[in-house]
Every structure is written in C-alpha cells, then in structure tokens.
N, C-alpha and C positions, 0 to 999 in steps of 0.2 A: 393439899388444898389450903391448909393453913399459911403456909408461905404465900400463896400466889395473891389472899386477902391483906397483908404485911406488903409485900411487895408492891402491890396497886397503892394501897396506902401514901408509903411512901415517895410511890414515885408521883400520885399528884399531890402531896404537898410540897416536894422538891419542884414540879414544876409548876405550879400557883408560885412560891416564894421568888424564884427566879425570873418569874415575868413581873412579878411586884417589883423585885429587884430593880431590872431591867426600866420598867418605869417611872420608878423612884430616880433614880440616879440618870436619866434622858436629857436634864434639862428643858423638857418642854417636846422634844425632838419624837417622841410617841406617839404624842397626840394626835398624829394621822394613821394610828392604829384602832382610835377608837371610832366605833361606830356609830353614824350619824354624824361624829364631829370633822369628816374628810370626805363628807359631802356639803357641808356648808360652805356659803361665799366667804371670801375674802375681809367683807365687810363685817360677817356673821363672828369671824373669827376672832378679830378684834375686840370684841366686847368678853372674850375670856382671858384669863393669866393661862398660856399653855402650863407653865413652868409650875403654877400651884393646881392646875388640875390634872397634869401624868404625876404629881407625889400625891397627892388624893385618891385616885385611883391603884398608886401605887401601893397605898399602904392596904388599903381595902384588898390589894389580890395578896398581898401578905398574911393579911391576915385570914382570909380563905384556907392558907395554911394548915392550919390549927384543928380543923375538925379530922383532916385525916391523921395528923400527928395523933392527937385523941383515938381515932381509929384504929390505929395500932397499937396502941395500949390496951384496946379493949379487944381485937383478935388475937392478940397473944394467948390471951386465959378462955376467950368464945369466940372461936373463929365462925366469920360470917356475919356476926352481929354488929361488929365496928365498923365495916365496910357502910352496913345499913346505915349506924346511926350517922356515922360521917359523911354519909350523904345526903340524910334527911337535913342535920343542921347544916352541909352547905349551901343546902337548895332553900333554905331561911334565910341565910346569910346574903345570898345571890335578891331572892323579891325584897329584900329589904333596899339592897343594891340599888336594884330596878325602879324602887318608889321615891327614894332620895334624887336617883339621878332625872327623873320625869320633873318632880316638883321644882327643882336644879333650875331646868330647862325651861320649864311652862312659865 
C-alpha cells in the first residue's frame, strides 16, 4: 500500500508539472484550454495578453507540483498521511487559484 500512496504521488505531480509545462512554453496557444476563456467573444479576447496569461497559469500548475513532491516525502516514513496532506494543501493552493482568477476577471 505504501508504494501505490508514492506512486499516486508522484504521478500527479509529474502530471500538474508537465501541463504547467505545456503552458508555460504555448506561446499563448493554450489558452483555449482554459475555462471560460474559449467561450468568450473575439472581442472578449483581446482585452488579455494570451502569451502572459498560459505562463501565469503556467506557472501556478507548476507549482501544484509541490505538495505531492512533499507527499512523497512524508509516505515514505507514514504512508497514507502524505497523500492526505498533499491533497489538503493542494485543494488551498487550487481556492486560492480560484479567488485570484475571479477577482482577475470581475
């Protein structure tokens, strides 16, 4: 069971880092993966820098990373408890997310 809490671990912070990735380095070309931003007009559109908000965003799923990397550090010595805490502090990480990107917006 110990592995399979390591293994989860790392495998969402390999993939939050690689979608950070991914958007970090787009160009701009992303930002019709985000949501709500590839339902706005054309008009709507223009009023943002694509190209400074997929490395924003990019960095943000980068750093999402991190609590599972931590994760795995902490089910190595208690397995099951790093899973928890990695996902408590990502689910901080994520409404924090969510409150910057509103305020953003509004």
């Amino acid at each position: 069971m110990k592995l399979y809490y390591i293994l989860f671990d790392l495998m969402m912070a390999i993939l939050f880092f690689l979608i950070g990735i991914y958007f970090y380095k787009s160009n701009g070309k992303a930002a019709n993966f985000l949501t709500g931003y590839n339902m706005k007009s054309i008009d709507e559109r223009k009023k943002f820098n694509e190209d400074t908000l997929c490395k924003d965003y990019g960095k943000k799923m980068m750093l999402w990373a991190i609590p599972f990397l931590i994760g795995i550090g902490i089910d190595i010595y208690s397995p099951g408890k790093g899973i928890r805490i990695a996902s408590i502090l990502w689910i901080i990480l994520f409404l924090q997310f969510l409150i910057e990107r509103h305020k953003r917006e509004s």
